[in-house]
ZARO-107062 format. One record per atom (N, C-alpha, C, CB): residue in one letter; x, y, z negated. Coordinates in steps of 0.001 Angstrom, whole numbers, padded with zeros to 6 digits, always signed. Each point is the difference from the previous one (the first is absolute). Glycine has a CB too. Layout:
AXYZ ...
***
This chain:
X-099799-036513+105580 X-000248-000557+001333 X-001485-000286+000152 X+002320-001006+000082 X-002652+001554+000714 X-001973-000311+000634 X-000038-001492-000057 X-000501+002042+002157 X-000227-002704-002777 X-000949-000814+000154 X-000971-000510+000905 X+000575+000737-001485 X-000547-001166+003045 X-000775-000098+001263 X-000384-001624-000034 X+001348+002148+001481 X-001279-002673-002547 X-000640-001622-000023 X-001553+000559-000101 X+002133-001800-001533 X-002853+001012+002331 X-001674+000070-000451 X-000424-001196-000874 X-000648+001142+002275 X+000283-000039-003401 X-000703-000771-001350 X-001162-000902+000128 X+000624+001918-001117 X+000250-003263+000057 X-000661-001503+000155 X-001132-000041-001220 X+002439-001363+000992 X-002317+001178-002218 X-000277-000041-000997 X-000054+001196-000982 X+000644-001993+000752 X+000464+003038-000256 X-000017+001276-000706 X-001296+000890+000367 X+002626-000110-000012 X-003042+000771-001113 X-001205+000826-000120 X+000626+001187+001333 X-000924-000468-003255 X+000546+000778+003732 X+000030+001214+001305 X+000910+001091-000949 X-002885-000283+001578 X+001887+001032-002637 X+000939+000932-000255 X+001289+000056-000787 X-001871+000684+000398 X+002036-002097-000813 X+000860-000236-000730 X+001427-000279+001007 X-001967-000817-001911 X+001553+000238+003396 X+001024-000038+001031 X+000390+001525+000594 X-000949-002490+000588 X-000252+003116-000869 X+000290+001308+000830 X+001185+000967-000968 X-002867-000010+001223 X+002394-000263-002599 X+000938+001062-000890 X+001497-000659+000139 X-002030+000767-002008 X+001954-001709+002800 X+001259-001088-000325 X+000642+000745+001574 X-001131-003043-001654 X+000340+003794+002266 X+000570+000567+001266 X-000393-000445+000990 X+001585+000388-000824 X-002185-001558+000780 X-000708-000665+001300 X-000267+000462+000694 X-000611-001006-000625 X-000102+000561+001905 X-000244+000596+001147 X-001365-000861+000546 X+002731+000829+000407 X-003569+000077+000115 X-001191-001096+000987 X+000683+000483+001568 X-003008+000115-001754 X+002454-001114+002384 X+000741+000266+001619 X-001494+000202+000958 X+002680-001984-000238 X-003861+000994-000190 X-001134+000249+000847 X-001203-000284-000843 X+001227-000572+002142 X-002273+000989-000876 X-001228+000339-001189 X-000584-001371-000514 X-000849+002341+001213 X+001321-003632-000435 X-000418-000803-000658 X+000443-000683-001431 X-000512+000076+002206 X+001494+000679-002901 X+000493+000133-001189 X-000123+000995-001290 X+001059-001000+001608 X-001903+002028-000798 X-000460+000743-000457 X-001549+000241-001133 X+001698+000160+002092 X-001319-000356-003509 X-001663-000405-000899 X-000801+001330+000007 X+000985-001852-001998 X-001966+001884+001615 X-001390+000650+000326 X+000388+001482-000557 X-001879-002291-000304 X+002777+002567-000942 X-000479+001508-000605 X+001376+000651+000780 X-001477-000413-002936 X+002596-000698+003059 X+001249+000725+000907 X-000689+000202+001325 X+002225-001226-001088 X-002689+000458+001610 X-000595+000434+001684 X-000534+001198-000196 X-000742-002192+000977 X-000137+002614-002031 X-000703+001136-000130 X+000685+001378-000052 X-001385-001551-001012 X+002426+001352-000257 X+001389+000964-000505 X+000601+000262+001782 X+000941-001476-003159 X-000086+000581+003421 X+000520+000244+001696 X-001244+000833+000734 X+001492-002596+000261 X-002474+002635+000094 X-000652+000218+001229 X-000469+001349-000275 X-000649-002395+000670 X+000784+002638-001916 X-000266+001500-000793 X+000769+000705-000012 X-001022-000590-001213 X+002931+000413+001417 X+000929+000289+000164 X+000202+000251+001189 X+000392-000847-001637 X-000782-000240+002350 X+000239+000223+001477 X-000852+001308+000784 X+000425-002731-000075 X-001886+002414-000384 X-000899+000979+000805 X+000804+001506-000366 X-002664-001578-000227 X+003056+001649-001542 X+000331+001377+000173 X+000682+000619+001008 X-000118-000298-001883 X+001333-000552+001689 X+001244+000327+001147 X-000580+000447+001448 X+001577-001940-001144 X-002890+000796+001433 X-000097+000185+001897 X-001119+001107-000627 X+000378-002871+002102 X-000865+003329-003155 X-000587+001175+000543 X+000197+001151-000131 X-001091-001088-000019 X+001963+000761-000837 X+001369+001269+000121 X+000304+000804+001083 X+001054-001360-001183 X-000389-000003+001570 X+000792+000653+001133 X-000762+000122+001546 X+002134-001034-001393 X-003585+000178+001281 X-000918+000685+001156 X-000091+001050-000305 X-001211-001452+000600 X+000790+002139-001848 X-000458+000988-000424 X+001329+001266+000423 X-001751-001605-001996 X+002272+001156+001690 X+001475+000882+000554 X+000436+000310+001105 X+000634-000785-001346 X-000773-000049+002387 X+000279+000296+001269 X-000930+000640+000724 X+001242-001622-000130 X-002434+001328-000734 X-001269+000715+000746 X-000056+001457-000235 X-001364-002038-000269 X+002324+002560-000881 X-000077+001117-000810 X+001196+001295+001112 X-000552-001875-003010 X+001568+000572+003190 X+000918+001060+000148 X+000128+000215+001761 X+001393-000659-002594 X-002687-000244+002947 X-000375+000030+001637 X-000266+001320+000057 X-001060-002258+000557 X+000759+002939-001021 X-000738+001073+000226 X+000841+001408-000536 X-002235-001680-000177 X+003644+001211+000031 X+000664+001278-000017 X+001036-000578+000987 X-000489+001225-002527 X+000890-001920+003393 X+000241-000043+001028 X+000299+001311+000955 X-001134-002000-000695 X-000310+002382+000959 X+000258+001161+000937 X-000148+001344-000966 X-001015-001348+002323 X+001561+001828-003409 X+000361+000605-000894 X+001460+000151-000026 X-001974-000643-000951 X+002703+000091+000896 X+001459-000242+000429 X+000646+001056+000877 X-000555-002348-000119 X+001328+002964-000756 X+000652+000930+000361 X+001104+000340+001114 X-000799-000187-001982 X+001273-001492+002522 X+000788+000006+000990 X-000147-001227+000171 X+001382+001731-000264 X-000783-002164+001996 X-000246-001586+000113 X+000978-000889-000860 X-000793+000409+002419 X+001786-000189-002747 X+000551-000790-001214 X-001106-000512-001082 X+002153+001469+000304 X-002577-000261-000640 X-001034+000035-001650 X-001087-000753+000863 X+000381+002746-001790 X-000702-002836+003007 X-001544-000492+000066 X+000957-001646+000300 X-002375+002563+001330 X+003278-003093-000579 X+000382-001267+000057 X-000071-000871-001294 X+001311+000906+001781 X-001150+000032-002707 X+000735-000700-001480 X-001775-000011-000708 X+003432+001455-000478 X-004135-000659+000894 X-001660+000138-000446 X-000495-001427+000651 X-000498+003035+000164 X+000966-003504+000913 X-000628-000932+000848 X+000672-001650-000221 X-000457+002265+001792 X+001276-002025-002136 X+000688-001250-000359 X-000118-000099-001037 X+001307-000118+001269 X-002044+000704-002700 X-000207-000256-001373 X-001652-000178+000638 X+002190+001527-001989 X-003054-001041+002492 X-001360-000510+000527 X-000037-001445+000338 X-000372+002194+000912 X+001650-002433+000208 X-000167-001298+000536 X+000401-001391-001274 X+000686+001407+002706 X+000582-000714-003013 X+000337-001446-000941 X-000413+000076-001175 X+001860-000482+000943 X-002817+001131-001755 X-000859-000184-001392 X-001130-000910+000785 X+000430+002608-001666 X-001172-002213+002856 X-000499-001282+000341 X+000341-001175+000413 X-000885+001271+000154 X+002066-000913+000082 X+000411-001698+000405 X+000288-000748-001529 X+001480+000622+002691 X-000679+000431-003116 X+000036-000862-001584 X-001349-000659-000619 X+001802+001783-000638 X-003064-001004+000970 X-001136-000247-000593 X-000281-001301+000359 X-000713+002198-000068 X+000958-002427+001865 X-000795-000828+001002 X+001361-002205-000463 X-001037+003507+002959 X+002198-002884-003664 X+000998-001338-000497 X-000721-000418-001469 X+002702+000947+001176 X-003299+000152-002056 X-000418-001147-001233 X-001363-000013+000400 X+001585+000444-002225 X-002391+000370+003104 X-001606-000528+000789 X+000305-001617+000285 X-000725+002598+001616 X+001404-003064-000972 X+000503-001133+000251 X+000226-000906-000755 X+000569+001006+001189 X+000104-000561-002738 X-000041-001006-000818 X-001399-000662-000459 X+002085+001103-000562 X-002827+000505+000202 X-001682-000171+000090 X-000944-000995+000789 X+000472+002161-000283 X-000020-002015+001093 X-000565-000839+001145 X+000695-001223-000476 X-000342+001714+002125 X+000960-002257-002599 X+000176-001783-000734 X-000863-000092-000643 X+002058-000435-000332 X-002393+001064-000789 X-000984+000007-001063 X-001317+000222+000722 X+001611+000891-001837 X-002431-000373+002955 X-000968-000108+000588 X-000642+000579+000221 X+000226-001049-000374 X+000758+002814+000761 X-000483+001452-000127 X-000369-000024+001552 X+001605+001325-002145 X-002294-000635+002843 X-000430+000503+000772 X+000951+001204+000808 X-002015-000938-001387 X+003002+000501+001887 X+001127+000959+000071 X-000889+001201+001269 X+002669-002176-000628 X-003474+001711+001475 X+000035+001112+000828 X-001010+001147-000428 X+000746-001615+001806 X-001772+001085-002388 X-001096+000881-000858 X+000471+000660-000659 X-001357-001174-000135 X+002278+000563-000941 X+000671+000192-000709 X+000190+001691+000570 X+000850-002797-000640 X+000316+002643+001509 X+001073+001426+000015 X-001102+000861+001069 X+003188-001196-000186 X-004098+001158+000553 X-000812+000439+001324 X-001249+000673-000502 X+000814-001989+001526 X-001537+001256-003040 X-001330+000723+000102 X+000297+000325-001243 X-001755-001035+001597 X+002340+002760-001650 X-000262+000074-001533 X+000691+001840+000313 X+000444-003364-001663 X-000769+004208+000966 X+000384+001351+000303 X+001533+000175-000600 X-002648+000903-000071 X+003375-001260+000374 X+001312+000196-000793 X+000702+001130-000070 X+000177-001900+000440 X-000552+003214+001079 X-000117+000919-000555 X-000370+001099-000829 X+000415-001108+001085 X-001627+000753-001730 X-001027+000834-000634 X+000641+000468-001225 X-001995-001217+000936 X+002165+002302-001220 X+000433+000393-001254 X-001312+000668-000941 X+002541+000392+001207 X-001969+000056-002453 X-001258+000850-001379 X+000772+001490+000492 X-000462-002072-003017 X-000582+003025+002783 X+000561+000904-000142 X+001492+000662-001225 X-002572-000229+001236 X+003371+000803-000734 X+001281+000409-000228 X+000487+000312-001531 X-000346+000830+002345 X-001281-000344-002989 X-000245+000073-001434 X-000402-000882-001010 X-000301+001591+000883 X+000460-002743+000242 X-001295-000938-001024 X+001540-000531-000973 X-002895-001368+002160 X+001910+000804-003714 X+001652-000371-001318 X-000451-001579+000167 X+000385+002406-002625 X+000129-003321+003326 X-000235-001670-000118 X+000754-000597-001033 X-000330-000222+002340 X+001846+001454-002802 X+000323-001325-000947 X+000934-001375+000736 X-002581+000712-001208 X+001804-001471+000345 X+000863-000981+000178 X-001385-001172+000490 X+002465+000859-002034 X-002839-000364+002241 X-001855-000894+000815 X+000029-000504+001092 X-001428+001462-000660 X+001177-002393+001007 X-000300-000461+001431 X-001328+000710+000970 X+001022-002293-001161 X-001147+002251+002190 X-001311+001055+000054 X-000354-000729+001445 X+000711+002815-001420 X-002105-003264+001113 X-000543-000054+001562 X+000143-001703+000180 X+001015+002779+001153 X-001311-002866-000376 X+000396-001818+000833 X+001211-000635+000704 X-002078+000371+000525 X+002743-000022-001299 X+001663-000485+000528 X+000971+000293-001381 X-000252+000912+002986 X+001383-001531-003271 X+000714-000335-000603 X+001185+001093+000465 X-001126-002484-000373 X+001518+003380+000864 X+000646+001170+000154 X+000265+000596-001082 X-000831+000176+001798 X+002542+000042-002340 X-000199+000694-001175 X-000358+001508+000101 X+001512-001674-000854 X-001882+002108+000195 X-001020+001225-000047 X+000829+001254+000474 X-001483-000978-002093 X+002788+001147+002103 X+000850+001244+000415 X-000596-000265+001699 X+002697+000130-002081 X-002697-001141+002554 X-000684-000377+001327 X-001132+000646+000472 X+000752-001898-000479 X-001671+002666-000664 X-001123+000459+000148 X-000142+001660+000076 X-000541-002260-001082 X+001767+002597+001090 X+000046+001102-000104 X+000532+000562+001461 X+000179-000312-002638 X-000599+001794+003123 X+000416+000304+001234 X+000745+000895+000300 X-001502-000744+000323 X+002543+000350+000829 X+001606+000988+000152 X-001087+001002+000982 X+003064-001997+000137 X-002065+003353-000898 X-000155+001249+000369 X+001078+000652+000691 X-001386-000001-001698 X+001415-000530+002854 X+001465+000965+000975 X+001212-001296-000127 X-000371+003343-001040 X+001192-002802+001612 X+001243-000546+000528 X+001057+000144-001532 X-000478+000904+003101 X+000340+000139-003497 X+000565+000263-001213 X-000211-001011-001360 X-000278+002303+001105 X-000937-002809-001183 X-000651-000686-001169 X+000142-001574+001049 X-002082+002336-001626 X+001911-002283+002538 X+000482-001469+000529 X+001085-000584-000343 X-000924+000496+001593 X+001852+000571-001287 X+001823-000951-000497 X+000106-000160-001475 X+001642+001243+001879 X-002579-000464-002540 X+000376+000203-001271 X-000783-001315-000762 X+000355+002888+000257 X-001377-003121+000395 X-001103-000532-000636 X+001553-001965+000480 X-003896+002458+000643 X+003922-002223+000840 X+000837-001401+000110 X+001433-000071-000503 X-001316-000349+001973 X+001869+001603-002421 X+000918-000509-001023 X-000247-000290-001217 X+001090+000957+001065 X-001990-000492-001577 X-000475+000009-001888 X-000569-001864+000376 X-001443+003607-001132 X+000775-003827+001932 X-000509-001483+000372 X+000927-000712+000517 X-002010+000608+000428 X+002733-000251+000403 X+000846-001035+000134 X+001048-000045-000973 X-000543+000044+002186 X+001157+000539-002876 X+000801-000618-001497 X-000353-000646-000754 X+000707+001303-000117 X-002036-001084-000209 X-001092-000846-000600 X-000206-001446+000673 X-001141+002247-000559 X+000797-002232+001775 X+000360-001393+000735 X+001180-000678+000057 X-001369+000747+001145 X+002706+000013-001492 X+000754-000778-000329 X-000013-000936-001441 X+000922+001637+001614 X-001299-001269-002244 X-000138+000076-001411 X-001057-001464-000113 X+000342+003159-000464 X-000979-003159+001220 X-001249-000640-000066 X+000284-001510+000744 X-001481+002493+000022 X+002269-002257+001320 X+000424-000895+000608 X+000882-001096-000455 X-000493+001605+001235 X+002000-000803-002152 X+000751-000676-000461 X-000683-000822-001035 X+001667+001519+000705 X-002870-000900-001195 X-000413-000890-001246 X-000750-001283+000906 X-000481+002235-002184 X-000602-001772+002863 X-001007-001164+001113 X+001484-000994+000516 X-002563+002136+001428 X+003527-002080-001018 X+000955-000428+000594 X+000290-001227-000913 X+000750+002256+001133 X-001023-002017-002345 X+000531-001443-000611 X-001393-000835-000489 X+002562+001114-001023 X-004042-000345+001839 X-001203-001341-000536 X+000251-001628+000209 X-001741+001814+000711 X+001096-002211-001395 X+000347-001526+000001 X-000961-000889+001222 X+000593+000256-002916 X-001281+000437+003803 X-000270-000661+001034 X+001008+000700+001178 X-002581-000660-000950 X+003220-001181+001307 X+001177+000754+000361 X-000011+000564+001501 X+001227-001472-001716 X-002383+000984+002837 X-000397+000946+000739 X+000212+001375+000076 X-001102-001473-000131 X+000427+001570-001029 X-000597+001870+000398 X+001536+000565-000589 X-003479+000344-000737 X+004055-001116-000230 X+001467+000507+000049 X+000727+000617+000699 X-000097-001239-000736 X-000098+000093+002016 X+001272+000145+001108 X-000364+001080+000798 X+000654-002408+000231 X-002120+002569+000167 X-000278+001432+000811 X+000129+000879-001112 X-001700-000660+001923 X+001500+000870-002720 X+000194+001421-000650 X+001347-000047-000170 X-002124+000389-001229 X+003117-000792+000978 X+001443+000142-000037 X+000165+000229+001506 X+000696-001543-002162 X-001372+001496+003514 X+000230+000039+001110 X-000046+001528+000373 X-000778-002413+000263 X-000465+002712-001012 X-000701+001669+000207 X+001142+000887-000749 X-002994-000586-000201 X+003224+000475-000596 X+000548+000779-000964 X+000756+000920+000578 X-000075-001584-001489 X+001045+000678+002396 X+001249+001393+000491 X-000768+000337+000826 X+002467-000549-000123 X-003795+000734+000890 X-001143+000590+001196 X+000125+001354-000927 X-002103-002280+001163 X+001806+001986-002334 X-000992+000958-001390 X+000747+000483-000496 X-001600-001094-000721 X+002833+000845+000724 X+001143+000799-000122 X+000554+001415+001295 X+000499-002628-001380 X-000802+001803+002229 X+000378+001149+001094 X-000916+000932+000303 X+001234-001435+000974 X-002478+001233-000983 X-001099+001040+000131 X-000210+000903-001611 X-001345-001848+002105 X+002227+001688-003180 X+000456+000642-000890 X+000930+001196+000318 X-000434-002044-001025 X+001721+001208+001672 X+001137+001489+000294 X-000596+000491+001110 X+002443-000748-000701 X-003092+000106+001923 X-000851+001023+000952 X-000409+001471-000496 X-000964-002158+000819 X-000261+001583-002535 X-000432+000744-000439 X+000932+001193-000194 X-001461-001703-000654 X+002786+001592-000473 X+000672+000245-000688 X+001013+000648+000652 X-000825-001521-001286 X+000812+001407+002953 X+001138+001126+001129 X-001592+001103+000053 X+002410-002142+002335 X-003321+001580-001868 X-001237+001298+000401 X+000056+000881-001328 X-002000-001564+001596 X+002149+000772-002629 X-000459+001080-001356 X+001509+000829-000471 X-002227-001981-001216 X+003241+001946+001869 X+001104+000770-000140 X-000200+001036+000756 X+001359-001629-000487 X-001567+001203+001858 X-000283+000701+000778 X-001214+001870-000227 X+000768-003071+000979 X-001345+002191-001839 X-001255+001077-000332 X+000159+000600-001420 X-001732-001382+001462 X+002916+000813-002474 X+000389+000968-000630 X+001149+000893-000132 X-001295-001218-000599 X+001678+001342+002472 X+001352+000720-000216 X-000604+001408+000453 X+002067-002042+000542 X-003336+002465-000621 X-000739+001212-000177 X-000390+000324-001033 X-000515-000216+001627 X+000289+001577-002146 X-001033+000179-001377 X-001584-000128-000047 X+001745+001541-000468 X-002260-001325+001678 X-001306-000369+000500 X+000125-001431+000092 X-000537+002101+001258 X+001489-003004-000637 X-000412-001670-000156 X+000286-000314-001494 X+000751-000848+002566 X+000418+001400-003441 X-000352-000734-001162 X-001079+000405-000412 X+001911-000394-000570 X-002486+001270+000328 X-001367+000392-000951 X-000974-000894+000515 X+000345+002551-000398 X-000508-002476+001766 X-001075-001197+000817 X+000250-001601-000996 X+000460+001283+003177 X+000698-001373-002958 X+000309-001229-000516 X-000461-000252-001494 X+001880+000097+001632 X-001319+000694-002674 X-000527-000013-001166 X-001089-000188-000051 X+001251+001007-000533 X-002408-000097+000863 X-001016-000335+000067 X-000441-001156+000237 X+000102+001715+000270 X+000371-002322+001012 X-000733-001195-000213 X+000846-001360-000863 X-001287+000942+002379 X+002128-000375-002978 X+000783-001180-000269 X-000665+000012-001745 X+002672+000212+002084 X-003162+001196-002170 X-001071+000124-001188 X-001412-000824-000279 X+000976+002144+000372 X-001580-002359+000924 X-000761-000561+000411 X-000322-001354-000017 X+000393+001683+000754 X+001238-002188+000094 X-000213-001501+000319 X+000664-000448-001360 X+000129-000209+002914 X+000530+000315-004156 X+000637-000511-000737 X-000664-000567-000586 X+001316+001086+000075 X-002181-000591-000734 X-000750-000354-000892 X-000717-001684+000312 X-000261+002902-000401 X-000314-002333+001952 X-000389-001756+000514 X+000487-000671+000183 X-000957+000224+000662 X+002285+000059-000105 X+000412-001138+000160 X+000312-000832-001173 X+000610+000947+001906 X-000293-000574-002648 X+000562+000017-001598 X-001202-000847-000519 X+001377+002604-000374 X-002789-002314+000732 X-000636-000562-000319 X-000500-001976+000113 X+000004+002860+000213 X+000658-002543+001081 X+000254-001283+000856 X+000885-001263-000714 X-000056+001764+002062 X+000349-001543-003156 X+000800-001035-000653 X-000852-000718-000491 X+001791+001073-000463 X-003055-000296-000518 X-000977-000688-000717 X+000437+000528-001343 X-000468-002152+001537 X-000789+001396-002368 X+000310+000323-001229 X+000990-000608-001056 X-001985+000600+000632 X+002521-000079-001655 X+001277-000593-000991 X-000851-000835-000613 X+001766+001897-000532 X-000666-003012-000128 X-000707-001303-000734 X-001049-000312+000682 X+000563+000470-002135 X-001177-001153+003407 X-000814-000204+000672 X-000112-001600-000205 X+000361+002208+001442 X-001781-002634-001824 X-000114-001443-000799 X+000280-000604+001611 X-002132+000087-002661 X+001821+000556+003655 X-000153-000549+001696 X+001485-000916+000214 X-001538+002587+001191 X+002578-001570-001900 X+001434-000188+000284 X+000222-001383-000430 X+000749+002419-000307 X-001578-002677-001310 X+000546-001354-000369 X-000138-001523+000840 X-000467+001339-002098 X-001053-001081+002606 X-000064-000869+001009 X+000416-000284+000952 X-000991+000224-000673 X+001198+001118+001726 X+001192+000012+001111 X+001605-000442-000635 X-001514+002169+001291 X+001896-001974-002326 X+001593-000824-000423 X-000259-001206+000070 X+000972+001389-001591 X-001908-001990+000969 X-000039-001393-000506 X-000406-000929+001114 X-000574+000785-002313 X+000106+000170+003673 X-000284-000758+001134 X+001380+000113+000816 X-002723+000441-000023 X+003664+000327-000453 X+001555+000464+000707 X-000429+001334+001022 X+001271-002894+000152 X-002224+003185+000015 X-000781+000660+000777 X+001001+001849-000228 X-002911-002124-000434 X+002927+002408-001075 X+001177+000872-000250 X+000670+000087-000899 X-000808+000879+000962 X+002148-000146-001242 X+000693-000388-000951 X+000373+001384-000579 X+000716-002326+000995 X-001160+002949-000893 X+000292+001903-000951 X-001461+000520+000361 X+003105+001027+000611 X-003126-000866-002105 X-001033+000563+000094 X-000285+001582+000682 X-000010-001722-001856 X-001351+002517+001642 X+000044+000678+000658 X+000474+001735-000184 X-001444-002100+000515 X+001859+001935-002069 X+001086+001308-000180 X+001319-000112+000544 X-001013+000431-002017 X+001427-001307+001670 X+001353-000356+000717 X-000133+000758+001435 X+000359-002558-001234 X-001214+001557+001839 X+000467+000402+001549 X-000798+002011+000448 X-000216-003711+000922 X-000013+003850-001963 X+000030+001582+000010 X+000793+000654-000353 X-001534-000098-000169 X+002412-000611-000748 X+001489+000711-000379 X+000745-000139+000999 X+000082-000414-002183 X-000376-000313+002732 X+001134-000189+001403 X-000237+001257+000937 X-000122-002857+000157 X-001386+002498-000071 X-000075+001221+001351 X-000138+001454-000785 X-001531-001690+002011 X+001666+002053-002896 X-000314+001171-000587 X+001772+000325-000065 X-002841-000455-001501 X+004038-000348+001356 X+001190+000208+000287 X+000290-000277+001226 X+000426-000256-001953 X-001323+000168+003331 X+000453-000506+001071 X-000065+001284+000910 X-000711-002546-000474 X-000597+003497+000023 X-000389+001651+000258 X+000988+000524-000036 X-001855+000271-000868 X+001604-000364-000367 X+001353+001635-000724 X+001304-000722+000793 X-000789+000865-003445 X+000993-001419+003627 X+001614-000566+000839 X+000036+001057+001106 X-000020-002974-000221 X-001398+002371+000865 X-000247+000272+001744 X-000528+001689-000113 X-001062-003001+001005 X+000565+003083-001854 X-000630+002248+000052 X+001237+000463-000338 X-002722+000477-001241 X+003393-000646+000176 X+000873+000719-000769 X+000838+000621+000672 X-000235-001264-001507 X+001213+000568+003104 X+000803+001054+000533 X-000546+000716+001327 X+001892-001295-001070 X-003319+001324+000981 X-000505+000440+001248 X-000725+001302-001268 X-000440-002656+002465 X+000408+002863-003653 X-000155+001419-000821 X-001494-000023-000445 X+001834+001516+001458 X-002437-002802-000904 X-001236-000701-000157 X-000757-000232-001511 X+001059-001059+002096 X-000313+000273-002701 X+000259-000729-001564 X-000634+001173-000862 X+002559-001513+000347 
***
């Protein structure tokens, strides 16, 4: 059973491993405020970074179905961005600068190897930095990412500030549905021999990054994020998940 008393006398991380919970930032001590807001930015620049990405295959869209379902994963990755911007803004972020002055579309060229690197002036994980090529590598690129966001969510879903909890358990089924969106378009395009090969290709492409997006194994980062409750599997785990969450979703579309 969670633990939601706020700690009197108990050392912080010793309440947090106990399951605790912080509720606001004025409970919040100096290296956890730091851990959270580093967590947080990723997420909102994620998913600025995302909506800004997949704005632009919009009118790429092969039929108005495919462009509705392009436009409603544009709109609500920013809105998701614009609910933990908000939490930000407790802590004393600058929410409108924030989401307004910063290139969130800008990608590296298509070849560049980032790895597992952060790159540039924003907290975007780095598959973010890379740029969709066609309508084909779009669905592919937001299903290989959005399984991965599931993966990622369910874990963020149980941080110990219990705020950012409740919206990310809010988003989730959003991030779920702009998944099977993905996952009807990408059937769709391998019930040809010209769309599967398209597909492979890029599903050759995007794997690797996204994959990359977990981070590195035994990561000393991880120990600190547990001990703040911040996460609780490390970061092979939640690659075993999504590396069995693929092959589920390719395997009867001849994909796998």
């Amino acid at each position: 059973m969670t633990d939601t008393t706020e700690p009197a006398a108990m050392p912080i991380e010793d309440y947090l491993a106990r399951g605790g919970q912080l509720t606001s930032p004025a409970n919040v001590p100096p290296r956890y405020r730091g851990e959270l807001l580093r967590l947080m930015a990723s997420f909102v620049d994620s998913e600025l970074a995302a909506s800004a990405g997949f704005a632009d295959t919009v009118n790429a869209a092969p039929g108005i179905t495919a462009r509705i379902a392009a436009s409603r994963i544009t709109l609500e990755k920013a809105d998701h961005a614009g609910r933990v911007l908000d939490l930000m803004g407790d802590f004393g972020a600058d929410e409108g600068r924030y989401a307004a002055h910063h290139p969130w579309a800008d990608r590296l060229p298509r070849d560049a190897e980032l790895g597992r690197a952060r790159h540039g002036d924003d907290l975007r994980l780095a598959v973010f930095h890379y740029p969709i090529s066609g309508w084909v590598d779009a669905v592919v690129m937001n299903v290989l990412q959005g399984l991965a966001a599931a993966v990622t969510l369910e874990e963020m879903g149980k941080v110990s500030y219990a705020p950012l909890a409740e919206v990310l358990r809010e988003i989730a089924p959003r991030e779920k549905r702009h998944t099977e969106l993905g996952l009807t378009g990408l059937a769709e395009i391998a019930a040809t021999e010209e769309g599967r090969a398209a597909a492979k290709a890029s599903i050759a492409y995007w794997r690797p990054r996204v994959a990359d997006s977990f981070g590195a194994q035994n990561s000393a980062r991880y120990e600190t994020l547990r001990r703040f409750g911040l996460r609780h599997r490390p970061n092979e785990a939640l690659l075993a998940d999504w590396t069995t969450s693929v092959q589920r979703a390719l395997a009867p579309l001849g994909l796998d």
